[in-house]
N, C-alpha and C positions, 0 to 999 in steps of 0.2 A: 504494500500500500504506500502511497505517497505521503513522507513525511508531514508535508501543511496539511493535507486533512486528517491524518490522524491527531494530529496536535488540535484540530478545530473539533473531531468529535470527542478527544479528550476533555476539553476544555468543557463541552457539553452534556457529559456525564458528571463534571464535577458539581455543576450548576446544577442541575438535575436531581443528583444525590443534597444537596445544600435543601431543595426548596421540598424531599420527598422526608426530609427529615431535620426540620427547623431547629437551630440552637435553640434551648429553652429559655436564655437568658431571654431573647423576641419575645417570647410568649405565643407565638404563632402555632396553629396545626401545622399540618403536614397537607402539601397543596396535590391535588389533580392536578396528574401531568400530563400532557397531550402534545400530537406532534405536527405536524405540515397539514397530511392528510385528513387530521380528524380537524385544523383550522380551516380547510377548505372546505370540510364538509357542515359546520358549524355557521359560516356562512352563506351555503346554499340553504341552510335551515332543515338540512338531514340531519342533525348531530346537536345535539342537547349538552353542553358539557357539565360535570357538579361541580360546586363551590364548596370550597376555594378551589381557584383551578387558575391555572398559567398555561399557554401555549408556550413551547420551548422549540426551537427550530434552529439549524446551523446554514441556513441559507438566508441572506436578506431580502424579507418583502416586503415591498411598498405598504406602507398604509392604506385602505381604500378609505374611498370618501363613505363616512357612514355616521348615522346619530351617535354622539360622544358616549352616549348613556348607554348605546350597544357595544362600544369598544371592548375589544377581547383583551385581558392583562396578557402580554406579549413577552418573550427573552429571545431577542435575536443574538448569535454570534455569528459574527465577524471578524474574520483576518485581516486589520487594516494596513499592516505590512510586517515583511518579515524577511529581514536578512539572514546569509549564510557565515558566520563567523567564528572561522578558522580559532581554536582554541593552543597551537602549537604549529609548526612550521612544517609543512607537509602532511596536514589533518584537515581533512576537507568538512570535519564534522562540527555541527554548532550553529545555533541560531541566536537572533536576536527577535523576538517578536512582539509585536504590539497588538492586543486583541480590545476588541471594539465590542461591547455588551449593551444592543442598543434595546431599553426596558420600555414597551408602553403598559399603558394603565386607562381605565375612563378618565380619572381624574389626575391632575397633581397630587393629590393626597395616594393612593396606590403606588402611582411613579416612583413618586417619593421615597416609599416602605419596601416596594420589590428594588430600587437602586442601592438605596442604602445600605439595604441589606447583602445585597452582592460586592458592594465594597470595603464593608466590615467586618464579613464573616467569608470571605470567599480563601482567608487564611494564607501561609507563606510558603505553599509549592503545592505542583499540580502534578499529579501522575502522568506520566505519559503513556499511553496505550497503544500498542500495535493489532489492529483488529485484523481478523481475517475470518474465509468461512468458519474454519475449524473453531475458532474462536470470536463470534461475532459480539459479545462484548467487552471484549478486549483482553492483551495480555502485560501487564504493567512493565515498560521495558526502561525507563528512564522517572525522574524526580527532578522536573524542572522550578526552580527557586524564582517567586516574584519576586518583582522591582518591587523598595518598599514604598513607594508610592501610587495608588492607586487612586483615580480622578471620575466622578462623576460630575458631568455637565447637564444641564437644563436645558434642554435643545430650545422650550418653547417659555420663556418666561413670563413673567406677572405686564413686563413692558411692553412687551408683543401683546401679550392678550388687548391692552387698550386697544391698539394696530386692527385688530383679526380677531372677530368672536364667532366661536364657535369650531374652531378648529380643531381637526381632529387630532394633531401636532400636540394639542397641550398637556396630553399624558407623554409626553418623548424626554427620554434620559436617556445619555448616552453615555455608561463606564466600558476609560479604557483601564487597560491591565495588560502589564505587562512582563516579560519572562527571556528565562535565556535555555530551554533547553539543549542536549549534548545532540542530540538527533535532528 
């Protein structure tokens, strides 16, 4: 398998396991997880999802234009780049990458609780998993260490809202996070 998407569906298990099994300190249950297909079918109004529930996807899709109050709580991941970086002189192995965790919500208030929460508690190193049939959810091949700083942005703020009401923009966070695994 191709190391950038193993590193993308790694990164999406960890989110995964984060939001199927909430630190208690939150206070949160443990959310309905669902994936691409059960958001598209959710949408066409085949698929009923329970609450609490988050759609989790490692592909980014567009917002559609839709009543805010219908808006589906969202965690897209994104590879927003990711270099190859030689760790010794004739080692071609090593990355540097920057991931992009872009969270919607109906409201700010959701936004808010599912970002924060991914930047607080998303901890300091990520399993790296090498999937394959034999093993399709994965075989832990690497422990790659975050940057200790991790950045949640307001894609759509309180300023904008005067601009633009009713946007479906206004639940968008975007944490990046970033890492350096060996692979």
């Amino acid at each position: 398998m191709l190391k950038h998407r193993a590193i993308r569906l790694s990164l999406k298990d960890r989110i995964r396991d984060m939001l199927l099994s909430p630190d208690v300190a939150t206070g949160w249950a443990a959310f309905n997880i669902y994936n691409e297909s059960q958001f598209r079918a959710a949408q066409a109004g085949s698929f009923t999802p329970v609450f609490p529930f988050v759609y989790i996807m490692d592909s980014y899709i567009l917002p559609v234009a839709q009543r805010l109050d219908k808006q589906y709580p969202q965690v897209v991941i994104e590879i927003e780049t990711y270099r190859s970086r030689p760790f010794e002189i004739g080692n071609r192995s090593g990355r540097d990458v920057t991931a992009w965790v872009h969270v919607f919500g109906k409201d700010r208030g959701q936004r808010d609780d599912l970002g924060s929460y991914i930047v607080d508690y998303i901890g300091n190193s990520l399993p790296i998993k090498d999937y394959s049939a034999a093993n399709p959810s994965g075989v832990v091949v690497d422990n790659a260490l975050f940057d200790d700083e991790k950045v949640a942005k307001d894609m759509y703020t309180p300023r904008l809202e005067q601009e633009v009401s009713g946007s479906l923009l206004m639940g968008w966070t975007r944490c990046e996070i970033g890492f350096m695994p060996k692979a």
